[in-house]
Structure formats: structure tokens, C-alpha cells
Backbone of each chain as ProteinMPNN parsed JSONL, in Angstrom:
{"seq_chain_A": "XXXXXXXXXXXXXXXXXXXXXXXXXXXXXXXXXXXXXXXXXXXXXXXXXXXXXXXXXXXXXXXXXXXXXXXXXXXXXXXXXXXXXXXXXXXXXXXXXXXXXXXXXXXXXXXXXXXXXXXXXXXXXXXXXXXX", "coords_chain_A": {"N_chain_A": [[105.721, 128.826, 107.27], [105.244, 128.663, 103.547], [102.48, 129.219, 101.681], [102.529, 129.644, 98.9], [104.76, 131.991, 98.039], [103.18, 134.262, 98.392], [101.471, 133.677, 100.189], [101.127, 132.425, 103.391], [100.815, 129.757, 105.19], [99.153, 129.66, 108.957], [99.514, 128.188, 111.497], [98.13, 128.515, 113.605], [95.775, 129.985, 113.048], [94.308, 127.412, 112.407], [93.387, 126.322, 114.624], [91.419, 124.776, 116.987], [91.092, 122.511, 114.955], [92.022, 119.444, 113.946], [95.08, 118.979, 112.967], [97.214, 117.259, 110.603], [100.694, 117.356, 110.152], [102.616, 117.376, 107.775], [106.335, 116.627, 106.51], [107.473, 116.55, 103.531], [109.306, 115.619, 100.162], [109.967, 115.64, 97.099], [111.98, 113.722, 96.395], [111.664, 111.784, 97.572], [111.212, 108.739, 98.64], [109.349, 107.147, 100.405], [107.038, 108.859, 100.772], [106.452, 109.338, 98.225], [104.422, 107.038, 98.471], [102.675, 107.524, 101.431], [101.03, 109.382, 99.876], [98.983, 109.244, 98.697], [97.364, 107.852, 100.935], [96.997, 110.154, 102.305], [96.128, 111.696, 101.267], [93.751, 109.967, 101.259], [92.377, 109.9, 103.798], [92.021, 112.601, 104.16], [89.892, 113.438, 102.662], [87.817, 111.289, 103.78], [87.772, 111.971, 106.526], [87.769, 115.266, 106.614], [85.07, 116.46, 106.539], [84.993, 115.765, 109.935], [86.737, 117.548, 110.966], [89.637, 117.648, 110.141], [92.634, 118.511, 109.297], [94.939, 118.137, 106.538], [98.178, 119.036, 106.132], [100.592, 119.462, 103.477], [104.125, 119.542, 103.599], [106.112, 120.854, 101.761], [109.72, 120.156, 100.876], [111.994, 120.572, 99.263], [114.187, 121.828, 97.331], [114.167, 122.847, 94.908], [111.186, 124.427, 92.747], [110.038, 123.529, 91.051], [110.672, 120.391, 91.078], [108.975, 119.979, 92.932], [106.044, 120.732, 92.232], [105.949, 118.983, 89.697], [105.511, 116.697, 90.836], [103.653, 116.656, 92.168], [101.664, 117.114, 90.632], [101.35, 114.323, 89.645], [99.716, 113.664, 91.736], [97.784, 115.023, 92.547], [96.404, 116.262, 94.728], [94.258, 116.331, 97.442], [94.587, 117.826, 99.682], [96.261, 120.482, 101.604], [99.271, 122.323, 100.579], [102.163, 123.303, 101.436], [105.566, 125.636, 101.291], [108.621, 125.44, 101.777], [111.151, 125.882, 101.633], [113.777, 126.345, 102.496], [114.004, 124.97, 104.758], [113.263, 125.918, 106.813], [110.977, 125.704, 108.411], [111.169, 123.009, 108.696], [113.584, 122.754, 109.986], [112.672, 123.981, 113.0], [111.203, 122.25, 113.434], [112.146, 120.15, 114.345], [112.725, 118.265, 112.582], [113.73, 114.839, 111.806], [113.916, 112.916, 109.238], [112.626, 111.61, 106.277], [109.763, 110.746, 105.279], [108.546, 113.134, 108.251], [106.34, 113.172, 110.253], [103.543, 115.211, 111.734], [100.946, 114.912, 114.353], [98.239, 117.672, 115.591], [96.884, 118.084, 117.764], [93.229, 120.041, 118.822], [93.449, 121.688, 120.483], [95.928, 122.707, 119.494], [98.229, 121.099, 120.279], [101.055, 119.194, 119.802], [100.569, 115.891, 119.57], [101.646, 113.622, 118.162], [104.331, 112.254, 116.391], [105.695, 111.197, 113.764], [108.257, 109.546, 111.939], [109.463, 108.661, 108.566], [107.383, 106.238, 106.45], [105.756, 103.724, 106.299], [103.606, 100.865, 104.819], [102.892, 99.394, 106.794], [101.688, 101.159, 108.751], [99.848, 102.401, 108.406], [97.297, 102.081, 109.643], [97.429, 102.27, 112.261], [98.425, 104.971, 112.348], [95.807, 106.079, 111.158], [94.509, 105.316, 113.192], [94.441, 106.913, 115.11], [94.316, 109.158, 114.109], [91.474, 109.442, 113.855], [90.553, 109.05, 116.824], [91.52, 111.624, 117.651], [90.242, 113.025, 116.526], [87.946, 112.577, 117.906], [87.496, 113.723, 119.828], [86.379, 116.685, 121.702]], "CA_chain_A": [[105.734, 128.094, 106.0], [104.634, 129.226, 102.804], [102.08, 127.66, 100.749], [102.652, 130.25, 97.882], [105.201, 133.485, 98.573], [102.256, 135.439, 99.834], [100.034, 132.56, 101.377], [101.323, 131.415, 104.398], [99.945, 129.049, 106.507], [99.568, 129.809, 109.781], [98.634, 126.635, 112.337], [96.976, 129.085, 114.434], [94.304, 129.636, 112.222], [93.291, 125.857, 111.977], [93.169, 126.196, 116.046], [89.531, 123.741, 116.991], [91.04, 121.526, 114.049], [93.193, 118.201, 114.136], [96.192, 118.959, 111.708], [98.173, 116.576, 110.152], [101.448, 117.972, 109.326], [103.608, 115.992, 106.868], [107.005, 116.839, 105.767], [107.898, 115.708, 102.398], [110.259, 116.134, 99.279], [109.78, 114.878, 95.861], [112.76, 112.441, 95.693], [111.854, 110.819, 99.125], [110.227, 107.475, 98.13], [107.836, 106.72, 101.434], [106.533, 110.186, 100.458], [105.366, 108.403, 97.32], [103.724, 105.792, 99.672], [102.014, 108.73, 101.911], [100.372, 110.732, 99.11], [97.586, 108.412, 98.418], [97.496, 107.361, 102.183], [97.029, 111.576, 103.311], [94.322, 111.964, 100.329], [92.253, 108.986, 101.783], [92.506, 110.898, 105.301], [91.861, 113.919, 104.402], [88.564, 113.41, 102.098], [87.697, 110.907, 104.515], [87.603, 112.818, 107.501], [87.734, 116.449, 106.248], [84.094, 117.015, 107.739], [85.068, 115.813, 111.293], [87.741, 118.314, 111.112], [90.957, 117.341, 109.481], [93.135, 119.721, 107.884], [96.112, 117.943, 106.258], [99.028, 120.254, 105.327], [102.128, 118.689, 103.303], [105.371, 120.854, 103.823], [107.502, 120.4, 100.611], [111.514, 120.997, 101.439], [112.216, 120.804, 97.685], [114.903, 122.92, 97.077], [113.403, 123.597, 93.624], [109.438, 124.764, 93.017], [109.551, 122.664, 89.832], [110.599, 119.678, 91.289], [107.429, 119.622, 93.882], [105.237, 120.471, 90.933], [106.116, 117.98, 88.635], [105.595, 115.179, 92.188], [102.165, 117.387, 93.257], [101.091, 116.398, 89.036], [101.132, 112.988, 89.335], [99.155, 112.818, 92.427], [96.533, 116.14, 92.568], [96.201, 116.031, 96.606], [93.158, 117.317, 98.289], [95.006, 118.436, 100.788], [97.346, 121.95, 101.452], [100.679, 122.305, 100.336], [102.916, 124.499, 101.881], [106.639, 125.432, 100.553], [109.783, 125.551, 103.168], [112.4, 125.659, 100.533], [115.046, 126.5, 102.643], [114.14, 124.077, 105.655], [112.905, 126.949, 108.206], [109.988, 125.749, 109.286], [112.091, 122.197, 109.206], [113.85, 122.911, 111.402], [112.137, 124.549, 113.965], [109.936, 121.19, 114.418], [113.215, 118.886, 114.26], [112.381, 116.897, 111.62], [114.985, 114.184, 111.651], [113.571, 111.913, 109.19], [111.703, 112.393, 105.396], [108.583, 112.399, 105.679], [108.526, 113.447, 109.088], [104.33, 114.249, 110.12], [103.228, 115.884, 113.343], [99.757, 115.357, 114.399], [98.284, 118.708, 116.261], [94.976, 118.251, 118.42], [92.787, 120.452, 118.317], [94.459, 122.581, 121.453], [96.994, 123.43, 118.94], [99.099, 120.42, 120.852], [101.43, 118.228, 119.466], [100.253, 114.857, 119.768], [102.196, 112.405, 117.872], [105.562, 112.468, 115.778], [106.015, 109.965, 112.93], [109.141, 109.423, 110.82], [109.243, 107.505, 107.772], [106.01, 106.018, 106.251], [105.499, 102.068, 105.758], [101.953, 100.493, 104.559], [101.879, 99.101, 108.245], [101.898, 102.285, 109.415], [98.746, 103.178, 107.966], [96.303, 101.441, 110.371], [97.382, 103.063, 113.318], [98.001, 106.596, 111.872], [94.453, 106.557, 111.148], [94.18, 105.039, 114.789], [95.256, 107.625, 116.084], [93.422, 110.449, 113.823], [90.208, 108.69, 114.463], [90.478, 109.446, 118.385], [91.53, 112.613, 118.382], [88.91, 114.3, 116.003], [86.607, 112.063, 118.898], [87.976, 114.879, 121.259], [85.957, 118.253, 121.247]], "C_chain_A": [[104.816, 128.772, 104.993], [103.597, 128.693, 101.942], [102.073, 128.54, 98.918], [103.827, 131.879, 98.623], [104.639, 134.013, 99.5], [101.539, 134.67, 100.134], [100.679, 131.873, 102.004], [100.714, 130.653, 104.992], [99.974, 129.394, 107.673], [98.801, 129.151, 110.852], [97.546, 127.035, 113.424], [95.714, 129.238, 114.001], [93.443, 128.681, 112.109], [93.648, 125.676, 113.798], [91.745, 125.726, 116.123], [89.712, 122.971, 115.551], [92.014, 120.731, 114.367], [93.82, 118.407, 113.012], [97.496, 117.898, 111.766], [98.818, 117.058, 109.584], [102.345, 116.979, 108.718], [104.941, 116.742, 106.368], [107.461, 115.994, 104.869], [108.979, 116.36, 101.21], [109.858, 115.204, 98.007], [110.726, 113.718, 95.675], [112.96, 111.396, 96.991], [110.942, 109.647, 98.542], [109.524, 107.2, 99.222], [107.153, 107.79, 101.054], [105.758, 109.496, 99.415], [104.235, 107.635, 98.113], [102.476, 106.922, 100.302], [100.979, 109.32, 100.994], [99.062, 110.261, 99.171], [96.21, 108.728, 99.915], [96.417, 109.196, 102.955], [95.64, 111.773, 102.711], [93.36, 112.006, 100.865], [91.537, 109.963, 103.176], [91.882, 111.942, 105.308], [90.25, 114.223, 103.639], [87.938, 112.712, 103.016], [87.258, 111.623, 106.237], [87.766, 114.472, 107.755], [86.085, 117.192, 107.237], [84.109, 116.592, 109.251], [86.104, 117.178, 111.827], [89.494, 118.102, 110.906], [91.512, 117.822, 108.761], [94.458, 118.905, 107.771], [97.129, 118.782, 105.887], [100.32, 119.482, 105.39], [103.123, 119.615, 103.146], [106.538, 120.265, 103.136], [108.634, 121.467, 101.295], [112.539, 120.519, 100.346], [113.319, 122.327, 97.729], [114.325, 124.097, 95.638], [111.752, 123.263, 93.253], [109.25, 123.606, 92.403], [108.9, 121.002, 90.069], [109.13, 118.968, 92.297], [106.375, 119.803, 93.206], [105.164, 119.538, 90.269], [105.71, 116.78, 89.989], [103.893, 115.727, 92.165], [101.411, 117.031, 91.586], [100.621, 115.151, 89.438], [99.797, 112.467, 90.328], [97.61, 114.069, 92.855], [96.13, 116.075, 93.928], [94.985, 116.77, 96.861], [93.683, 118.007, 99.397], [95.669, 120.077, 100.833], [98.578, 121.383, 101.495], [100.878, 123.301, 100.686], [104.203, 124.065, 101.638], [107.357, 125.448, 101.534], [111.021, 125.109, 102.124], [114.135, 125.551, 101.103], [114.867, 125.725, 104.58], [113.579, 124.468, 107.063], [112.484, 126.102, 108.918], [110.392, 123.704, 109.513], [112.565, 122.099, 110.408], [113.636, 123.191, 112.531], [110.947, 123.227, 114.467], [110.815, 119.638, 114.466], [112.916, 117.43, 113.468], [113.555, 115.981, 111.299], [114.986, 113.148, 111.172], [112.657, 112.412, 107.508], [110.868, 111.003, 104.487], [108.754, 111.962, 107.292], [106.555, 113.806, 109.178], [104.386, 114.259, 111.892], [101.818, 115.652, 112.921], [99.198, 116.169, 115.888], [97.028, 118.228, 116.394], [94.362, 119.655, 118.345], [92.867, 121.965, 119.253], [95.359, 123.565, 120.657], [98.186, 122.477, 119.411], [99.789, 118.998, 120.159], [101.284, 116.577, 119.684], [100.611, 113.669, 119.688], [103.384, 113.058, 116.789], [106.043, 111.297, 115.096], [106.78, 110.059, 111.944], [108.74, 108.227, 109.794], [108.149, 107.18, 107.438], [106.172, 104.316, 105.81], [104.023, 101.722, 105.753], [101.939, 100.636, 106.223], [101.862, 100.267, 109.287], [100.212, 103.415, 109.6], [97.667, 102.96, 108.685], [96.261, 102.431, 111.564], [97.469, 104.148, 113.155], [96.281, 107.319, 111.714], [93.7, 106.246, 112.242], [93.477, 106.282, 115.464], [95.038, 109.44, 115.818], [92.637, 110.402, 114.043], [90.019, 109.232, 116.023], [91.011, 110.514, 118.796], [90.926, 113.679, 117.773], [87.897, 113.383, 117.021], [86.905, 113.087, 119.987], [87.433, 116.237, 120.991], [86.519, 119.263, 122.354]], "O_chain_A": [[103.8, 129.365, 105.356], [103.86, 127.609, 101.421], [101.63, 127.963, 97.924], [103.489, 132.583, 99.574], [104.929, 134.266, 100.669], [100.512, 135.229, 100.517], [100.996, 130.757, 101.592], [99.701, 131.168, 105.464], [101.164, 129.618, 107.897], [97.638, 129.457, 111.117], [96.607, 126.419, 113.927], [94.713, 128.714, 114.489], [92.246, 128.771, 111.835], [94.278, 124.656, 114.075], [90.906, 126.235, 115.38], [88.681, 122.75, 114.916], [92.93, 121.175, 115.06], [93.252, 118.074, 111.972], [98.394, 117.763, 112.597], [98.424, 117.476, 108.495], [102.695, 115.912, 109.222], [104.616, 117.69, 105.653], [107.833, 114.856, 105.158], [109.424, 117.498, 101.361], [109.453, 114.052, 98.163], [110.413, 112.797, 94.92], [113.854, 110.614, 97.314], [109.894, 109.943, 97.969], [108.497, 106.76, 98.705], [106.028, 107.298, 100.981], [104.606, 109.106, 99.604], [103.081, 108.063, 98.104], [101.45, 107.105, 99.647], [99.982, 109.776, 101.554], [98.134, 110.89, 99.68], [95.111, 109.271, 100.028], [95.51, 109.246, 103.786], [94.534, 111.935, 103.226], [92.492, 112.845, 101.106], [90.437, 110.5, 103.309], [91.213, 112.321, 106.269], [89.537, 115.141, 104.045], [87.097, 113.488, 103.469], [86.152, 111.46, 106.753], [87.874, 114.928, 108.893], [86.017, 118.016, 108.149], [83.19, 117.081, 109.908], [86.107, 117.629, 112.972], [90.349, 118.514, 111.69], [91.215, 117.789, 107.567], [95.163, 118.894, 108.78], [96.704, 119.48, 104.966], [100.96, 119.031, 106.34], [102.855, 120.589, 102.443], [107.479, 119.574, 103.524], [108.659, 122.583, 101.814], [113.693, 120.157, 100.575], [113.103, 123.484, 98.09], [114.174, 125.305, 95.454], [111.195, 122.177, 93.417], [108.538, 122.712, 92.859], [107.842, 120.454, 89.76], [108.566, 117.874, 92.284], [105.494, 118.99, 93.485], [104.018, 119.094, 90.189], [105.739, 115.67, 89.457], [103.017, 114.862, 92.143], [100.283, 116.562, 91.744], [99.408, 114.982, 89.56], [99.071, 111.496, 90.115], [96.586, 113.691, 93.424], [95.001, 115.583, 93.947], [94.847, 117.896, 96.384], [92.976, 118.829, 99.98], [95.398, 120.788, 99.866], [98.975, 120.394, 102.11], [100.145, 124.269, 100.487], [104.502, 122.871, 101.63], [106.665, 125.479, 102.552], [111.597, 124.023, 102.049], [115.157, 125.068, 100.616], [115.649, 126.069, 105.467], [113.444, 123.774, 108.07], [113.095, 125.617, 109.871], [109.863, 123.139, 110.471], [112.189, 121.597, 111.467], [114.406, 122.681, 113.345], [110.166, 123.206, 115.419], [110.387, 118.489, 114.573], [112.901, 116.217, 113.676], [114.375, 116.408, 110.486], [115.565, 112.212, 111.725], [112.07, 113.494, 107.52], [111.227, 110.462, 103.442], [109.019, 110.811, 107.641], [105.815, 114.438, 108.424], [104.954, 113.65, 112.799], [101.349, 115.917, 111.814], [99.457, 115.725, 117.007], [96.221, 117.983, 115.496], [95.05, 120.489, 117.755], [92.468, 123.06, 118.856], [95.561, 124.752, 120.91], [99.281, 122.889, 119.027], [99.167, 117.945, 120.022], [102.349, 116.114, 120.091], [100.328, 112.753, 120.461], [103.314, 114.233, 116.426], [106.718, 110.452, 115.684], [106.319, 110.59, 110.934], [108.031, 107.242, 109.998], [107.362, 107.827, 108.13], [106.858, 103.999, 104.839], [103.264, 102.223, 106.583], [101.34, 101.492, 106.873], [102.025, 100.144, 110.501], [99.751, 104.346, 110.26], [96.791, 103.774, 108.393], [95.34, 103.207, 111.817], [96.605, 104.781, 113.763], [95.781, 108.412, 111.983], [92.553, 106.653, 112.427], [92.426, 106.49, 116.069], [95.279, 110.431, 116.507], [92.34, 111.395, 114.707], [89.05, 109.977, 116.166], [91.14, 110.709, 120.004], [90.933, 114.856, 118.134], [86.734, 113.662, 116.73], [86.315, 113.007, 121.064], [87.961, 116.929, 120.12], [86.333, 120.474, 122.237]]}, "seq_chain_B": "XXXXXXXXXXXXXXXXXXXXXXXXXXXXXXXXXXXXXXXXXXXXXXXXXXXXXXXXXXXXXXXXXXXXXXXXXXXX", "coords_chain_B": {"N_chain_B": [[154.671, 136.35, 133.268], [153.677, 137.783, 131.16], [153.42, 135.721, 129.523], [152.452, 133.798, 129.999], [150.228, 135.163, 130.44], [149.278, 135.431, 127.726], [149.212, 132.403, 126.858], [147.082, 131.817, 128.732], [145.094, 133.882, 127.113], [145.118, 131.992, 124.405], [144.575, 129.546, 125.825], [141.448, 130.092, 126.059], [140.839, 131.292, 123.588], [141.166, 128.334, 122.179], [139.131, 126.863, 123.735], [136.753, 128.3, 123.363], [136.492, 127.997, 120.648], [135.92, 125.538, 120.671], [133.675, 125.246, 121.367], [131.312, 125.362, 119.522], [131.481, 122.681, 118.691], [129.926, 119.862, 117.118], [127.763, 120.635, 116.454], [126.815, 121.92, 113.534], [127.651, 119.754, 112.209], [126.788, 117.416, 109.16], [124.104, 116.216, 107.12], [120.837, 117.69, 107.191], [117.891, 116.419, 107.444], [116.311, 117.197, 105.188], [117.942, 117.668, 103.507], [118.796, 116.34, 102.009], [118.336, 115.814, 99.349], [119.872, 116.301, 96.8], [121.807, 114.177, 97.321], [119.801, 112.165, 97.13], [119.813, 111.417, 94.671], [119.658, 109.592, 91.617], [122.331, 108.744, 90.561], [124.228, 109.788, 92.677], [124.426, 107.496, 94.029], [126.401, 104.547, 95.328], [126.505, 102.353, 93.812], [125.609, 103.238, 91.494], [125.337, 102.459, 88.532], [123.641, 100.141, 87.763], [124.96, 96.842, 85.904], [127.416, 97.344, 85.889], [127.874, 97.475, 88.976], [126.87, 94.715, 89.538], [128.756, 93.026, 88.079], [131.153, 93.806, 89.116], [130.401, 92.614, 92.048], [130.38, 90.274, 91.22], [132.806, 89.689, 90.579], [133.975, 90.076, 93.029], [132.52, 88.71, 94.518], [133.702, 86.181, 93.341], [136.596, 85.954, 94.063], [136.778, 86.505, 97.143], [134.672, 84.566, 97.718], [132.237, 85.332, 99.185], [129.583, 87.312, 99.177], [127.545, 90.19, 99.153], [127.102, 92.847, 101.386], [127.831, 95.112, 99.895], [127.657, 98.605, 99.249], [124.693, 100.113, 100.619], [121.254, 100.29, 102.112], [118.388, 101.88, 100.928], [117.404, 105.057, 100.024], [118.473, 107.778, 100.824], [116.57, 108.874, 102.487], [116.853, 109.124, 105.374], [115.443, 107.378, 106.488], [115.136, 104.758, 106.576]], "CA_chain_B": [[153.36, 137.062, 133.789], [153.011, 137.998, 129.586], [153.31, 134.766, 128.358], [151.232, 133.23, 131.207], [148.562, 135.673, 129.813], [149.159, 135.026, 126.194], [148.765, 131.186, 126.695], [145.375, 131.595, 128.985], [143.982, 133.916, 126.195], [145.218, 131.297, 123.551], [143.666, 128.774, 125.961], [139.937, 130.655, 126.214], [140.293, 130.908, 122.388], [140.729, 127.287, 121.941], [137.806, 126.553, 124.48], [135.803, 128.952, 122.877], [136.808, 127.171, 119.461], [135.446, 123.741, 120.553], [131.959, 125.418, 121.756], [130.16, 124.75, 118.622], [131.241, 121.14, 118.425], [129.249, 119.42, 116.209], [126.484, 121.483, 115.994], [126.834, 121.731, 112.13], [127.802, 118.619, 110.752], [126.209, 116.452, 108.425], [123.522, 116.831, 106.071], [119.671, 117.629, 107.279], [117.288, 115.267, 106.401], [115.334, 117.648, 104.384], [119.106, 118.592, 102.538], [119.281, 115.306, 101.34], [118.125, 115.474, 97.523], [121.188, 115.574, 96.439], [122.445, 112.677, 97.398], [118.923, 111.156, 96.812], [120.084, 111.487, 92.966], [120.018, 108.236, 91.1], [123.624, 109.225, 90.001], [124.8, 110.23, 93.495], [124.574, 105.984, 94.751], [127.724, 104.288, 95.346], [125.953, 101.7, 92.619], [124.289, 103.756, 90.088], [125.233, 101.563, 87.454], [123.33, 98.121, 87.937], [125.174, 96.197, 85.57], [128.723, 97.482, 86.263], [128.148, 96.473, 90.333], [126.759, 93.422, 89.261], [130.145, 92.524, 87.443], [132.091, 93.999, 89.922], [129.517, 91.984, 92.823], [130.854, 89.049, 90.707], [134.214, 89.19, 90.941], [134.235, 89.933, 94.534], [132.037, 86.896, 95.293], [134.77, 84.955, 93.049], [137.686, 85.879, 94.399], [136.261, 86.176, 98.211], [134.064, 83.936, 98.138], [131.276, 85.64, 99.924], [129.08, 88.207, 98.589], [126.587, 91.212, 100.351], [127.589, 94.23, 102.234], [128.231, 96.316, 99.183], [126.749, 99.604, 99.254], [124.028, 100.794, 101.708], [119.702, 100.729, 101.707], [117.841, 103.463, 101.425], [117.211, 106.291, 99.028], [118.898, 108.711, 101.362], [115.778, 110.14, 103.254], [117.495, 109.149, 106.673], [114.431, 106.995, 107.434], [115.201, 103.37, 106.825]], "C_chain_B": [[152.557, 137.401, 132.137], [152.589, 137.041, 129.069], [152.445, 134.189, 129.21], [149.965, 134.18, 130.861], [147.874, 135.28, 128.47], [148.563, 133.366, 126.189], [147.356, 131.423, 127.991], [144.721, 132.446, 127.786], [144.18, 132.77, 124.78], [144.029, 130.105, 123.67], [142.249, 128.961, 126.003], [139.935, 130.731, 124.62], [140.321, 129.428, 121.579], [139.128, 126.381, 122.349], [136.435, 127.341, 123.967], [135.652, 128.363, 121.474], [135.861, 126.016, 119.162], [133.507, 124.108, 120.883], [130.866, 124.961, 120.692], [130.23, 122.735, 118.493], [130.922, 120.313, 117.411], [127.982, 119.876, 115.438], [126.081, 121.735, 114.488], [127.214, 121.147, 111.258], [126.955, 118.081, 110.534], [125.035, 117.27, 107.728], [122.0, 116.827, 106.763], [118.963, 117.087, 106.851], [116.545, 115.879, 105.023], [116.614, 117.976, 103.224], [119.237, 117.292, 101.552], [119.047, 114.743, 100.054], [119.228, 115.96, 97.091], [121.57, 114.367, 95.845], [121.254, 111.401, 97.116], [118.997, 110.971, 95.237], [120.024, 110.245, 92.743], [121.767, 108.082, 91.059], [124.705, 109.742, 91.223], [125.287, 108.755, 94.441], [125.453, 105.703, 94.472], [127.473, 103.093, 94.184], [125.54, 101.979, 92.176], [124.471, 103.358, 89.239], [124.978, 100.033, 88.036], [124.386, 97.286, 87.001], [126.505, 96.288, 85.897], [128.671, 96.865, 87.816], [128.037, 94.985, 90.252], [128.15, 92.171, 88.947], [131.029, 92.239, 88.836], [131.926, 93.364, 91.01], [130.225, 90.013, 92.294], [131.714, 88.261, 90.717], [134.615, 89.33, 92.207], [133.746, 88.506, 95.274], [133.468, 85.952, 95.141], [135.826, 84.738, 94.041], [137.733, 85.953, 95.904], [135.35, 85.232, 98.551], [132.949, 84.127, 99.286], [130.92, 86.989, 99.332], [128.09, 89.442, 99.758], [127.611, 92.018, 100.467], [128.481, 95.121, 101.717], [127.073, 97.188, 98.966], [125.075, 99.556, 100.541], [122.32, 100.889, 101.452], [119.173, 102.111, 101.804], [117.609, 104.702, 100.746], [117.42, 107.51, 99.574], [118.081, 109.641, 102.154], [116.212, 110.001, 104.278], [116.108, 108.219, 107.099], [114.43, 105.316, 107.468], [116.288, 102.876, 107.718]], "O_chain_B": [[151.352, 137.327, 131.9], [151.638, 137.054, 128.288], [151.318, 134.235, 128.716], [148.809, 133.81, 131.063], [146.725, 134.981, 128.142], [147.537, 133.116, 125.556], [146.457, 130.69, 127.579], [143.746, 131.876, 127.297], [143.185, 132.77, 124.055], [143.184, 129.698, 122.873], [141.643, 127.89, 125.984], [138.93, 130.186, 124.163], [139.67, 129.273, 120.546], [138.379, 125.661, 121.688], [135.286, 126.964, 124.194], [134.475, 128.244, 121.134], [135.288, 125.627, 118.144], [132.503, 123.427, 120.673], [129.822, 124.357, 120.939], [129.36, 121.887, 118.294], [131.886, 120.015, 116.706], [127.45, 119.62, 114.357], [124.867, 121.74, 114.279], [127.288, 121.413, 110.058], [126.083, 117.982, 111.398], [124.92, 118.495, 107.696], [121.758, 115.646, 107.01], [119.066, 117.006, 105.627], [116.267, 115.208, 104.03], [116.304, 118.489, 102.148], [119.761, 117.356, 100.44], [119.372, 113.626, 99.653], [119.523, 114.964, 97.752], [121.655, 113.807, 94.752], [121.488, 110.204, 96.949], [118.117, 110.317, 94.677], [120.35, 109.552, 93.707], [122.284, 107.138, 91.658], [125.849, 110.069, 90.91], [126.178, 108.761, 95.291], [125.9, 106.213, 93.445], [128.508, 102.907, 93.544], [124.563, 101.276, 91.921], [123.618, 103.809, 88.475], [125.709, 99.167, 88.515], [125.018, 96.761, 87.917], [126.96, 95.206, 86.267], [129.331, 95.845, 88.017], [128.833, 94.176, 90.73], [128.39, 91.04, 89.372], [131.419, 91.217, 89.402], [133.018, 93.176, 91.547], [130.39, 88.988, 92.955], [131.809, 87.036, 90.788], [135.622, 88.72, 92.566], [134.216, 87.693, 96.07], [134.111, 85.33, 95.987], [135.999, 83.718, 94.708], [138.788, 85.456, 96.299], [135.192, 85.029, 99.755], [132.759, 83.28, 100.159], [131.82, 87.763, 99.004], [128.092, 89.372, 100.987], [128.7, 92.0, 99.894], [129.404, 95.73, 102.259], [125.932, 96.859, 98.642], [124.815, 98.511, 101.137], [122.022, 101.625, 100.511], [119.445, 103.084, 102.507], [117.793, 105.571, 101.597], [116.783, 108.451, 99.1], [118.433, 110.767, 102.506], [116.115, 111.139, 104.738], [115.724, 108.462, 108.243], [113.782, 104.695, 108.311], [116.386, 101.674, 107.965]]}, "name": "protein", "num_of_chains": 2, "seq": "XXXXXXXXXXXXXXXXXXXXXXXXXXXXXXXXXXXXXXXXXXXXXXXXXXXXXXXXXXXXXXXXXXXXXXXXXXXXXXXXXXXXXXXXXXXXXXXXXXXXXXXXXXXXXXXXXXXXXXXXXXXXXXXXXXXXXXXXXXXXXXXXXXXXXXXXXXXXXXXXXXXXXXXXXXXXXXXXXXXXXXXXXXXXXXXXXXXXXXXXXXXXXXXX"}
């Protein structure tokens, strides 16, 4: 995934960190919901070790610009325009988020976003930045 | 002995035919702006369904189960 042409991300790098991966799209409405939600998370627990990274699948740049305006994220954005890195983690659902321990191991797999969702998501980040 | 060959390779290219299956239908969830258009809903005019919501009640006498929830991310 890209988070600019030439700046990829690469999840190995944030290996000894808990990453929250999020896929999103500008005209997904729980995505709205989420943005706030990832912020809190990610300022919030940024010094335990929390790297959020949202993976726009925006066909067009603009459109994820004009969404990434309204809401100024602390977090990383990375691009996947054409669904690659989509696909390759079977996202069957938008937003789709993976959370990666700190192994590098998939941990949890959450479609969709609803408020009551938000308690335990942060459950569930909470106890596994308690894992060294 | 020819045509008995011709119809098994006919039949190995039908069987070979069906191998993908389904494997590439429908739309990916991430494909789905598009159809997440305002303008792409089977009601994108509120006031026209409304009407039309109106006269179906009338003349059926029971209303609902026009058009579909969901803003097309595949997640509700």
C-alpha cells in the first residue's frame, strides 16, 4: 500500500507496534463514524504504541482528499486505489480494520463500524498494547 | 473413434470452462462507489418515491419493502 506513490507503508516496519489497520473510502458512511473514533485512539494511545493506518480504496485521489479535509486525522493514510492490498487481506466489508499485535499477528477482524462498537474496539486495543 | 475424441475434447473444454465458476462475479466491497452514488439508488428522488410509495399503499393497501438499506458499503 501506498501512502503517497513513493511512500509505501510497509507493516514490517511498525513490527514491536499494535497496528490498527482500517479500510475505508470516502462515500462509505460508517467510515464517517470511524474517523473521529481512530483519531481518539490513536492520540490516545500513540505513546503505548499504536500506529493507526487508514487504507483509502478511493478510486479517485481527490475524492479521499476532499473526505481527509474535513476531518485532518492524526493518523497514516495509505492509498490502494486499485484494491491490491484489498484484496490480499479479504476485505469483505467497508470499513473493514485488522488489528496486528505486536508479533506482526493478526488479531482481530472488524467489518462495518457502529457507535457500539467503539467500547470494545478499544477493549480490545487496550489489552494488546498490555502485551510486550 | 474421431468423433468419440472430438466430443471428450469438447467435453474437457466445457469442464475446463466451468473451472472459474464464480470466482469473478459481483462487485468488491471496496468497488462499490459507484453504486454508493446518491443518483445510483433505486429512490434517488425522495419526493417522486414518496408519490409513487403512495399509490402503492393505495391501491395495495400495504406499504414497506421498497428499495433496500444501506449506502452500498456491503456492511449493513
Amino acid at each position: 500500500m501506498a501512502a503517497a506513490p513513493s511512500d509505501p507503508i510497509n507493516l514490517d516496519s511498525l513490527r514491536g507496534k499494535v497496528v490498527y489497520v482500517d479500510f475505508w473510502a470516502s462515500w462509505c458512511v460508517p467510515c464517517r463514524q470511524s474517523f473521529p473514533w481512530m483519531d481518539e485512539m490513536q492520540r490516545t494511545f500513540a505513546k503505548d504504541g499504536l500506529v493507526v493506518v487508514a487504507v483509502n480504496v478511493d478510486h479517485a485521489r481527490s475524492d479521499a482528499t476532499k473526505f481527509l479535509s474535513e476531518f485532518s486525522p492524526a493518523f497514516r493514510i495509505a492509498y490502494d486505489p486499485d484494491g491490491v492490498t484489498a484484496e490480499q487481506y479479504h476485505v469483505h466489508g467497508m470499513p473493514t480494520s485488522f488489528l496486528i499485535d505486536r508479533e506482526g499477528k493478526i488479531q482481530l477482524q472488524h467489518a462495518g463500524f457502529r457507535a457500539r462498537d467503539r467500547e470494545e474496539l478499544a477493549g480490545r486495543i487496550r489489552a494488546l498494547l498490555a502485551t510486550h | 473413434m474421431l468423433r468419440s475424441r472430438t466430443t471428450a475434447r469438447l467435453l474437457l473444454l466445457v469442464l475446463v470452462c466451468t473451472l472459474p465458476a464464480c470466482s469473478s462475479l459481483g462487485v468488491k466491497p471496496w468497488q462499490r462507489e459507484l453504486l454508493a452514488k446518491k443518483e445510483m439508488a433505486l429512490d434517488a428522488n425522495g419526493v417522486d418515491s414518496s408519490i409513487d410509495d403512495h399509490i402503492y399503499f393505495s391501491k395495495e393497501a400495504t406499504s414497506g419493502g421498497r428499495g433496500f438499506g444501506g449506502g452500498g458499503c456491503g456492511c449493513n
